[in-house]
C-alpha positions as CSV (number, residue, x, y, z in Angstrom):
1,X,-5.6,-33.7,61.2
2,X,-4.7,-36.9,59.5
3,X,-3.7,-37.4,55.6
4,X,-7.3,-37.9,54.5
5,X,-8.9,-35.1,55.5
6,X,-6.1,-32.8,54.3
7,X,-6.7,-34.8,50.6
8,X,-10.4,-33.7,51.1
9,X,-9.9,-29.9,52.0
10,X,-7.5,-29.9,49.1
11,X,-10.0,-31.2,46.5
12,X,-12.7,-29.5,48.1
13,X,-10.8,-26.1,48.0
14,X,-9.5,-27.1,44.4
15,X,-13.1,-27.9,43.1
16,X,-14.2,-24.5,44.9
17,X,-11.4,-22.2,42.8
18,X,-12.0,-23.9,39.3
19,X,-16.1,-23.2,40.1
20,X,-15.2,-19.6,41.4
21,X,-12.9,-18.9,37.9
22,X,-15.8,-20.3,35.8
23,X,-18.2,-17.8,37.6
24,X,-15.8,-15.0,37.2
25,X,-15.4,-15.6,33.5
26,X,-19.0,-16.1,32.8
27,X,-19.5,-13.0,34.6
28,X,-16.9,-10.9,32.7
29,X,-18.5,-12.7,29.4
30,X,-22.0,-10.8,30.6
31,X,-20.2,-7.6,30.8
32,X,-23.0,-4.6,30.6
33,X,-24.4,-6.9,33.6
34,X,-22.2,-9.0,34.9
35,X,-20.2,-6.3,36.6
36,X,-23.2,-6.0,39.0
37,X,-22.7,-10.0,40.0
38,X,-18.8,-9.0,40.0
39,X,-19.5,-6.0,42.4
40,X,-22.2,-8.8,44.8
41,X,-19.1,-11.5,45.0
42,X,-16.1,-9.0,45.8
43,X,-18.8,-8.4,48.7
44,X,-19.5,-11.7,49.8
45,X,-16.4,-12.2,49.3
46,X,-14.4,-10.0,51.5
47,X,-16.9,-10.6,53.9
48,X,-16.3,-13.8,54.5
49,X,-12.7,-13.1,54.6
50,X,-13.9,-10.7,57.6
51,X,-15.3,-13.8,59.6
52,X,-12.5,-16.2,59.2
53,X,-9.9,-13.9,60.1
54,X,-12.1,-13.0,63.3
55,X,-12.5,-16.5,64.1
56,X,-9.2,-17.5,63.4
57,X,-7.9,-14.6,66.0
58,X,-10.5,-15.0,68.8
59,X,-9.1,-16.6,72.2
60,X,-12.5,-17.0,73.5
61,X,-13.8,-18.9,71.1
62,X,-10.6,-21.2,70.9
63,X,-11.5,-21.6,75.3
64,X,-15.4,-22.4,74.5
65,X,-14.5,-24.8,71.6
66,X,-12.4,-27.0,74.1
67,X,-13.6,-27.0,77.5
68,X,-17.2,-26.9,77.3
69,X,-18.7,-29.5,77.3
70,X,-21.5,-30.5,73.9
């Protein structure tokens, strides 16, 4: 991973936690309702948390990724 792309995860991931705070406060703003939308993204959330861990700890997708061929 060269220089540039770690300058463009960082500004994408920056970009990503200023629009997830601005969600979360708009949400908390809504609050009779909101707490639904709060309830949905701690969901999605710590799902997608599930996937990239799995990813991140399987072997055999680490194998398939490098020695087959596209």
């Amino acid at each position: 991973m060269d220089s540039y792309e770690k300058i463009g995860y960082l500004c994408l991931g920056l970009v990503a936690a200023i629009y997830i705070a601005a969600m979360l406060f708009g949400v908390i703003a809504a609050f009779p309702y909101g707490i639904i939308i709060l309830i949905a993204l701690l969901g999605v959330g710590s799902l997608l948390v599930k996937v990239i861990k799995e990813r991140l700890a399987s072997k055999e997708d680490d194998y398939y990724s490098k020695n087959v061929e596209k």
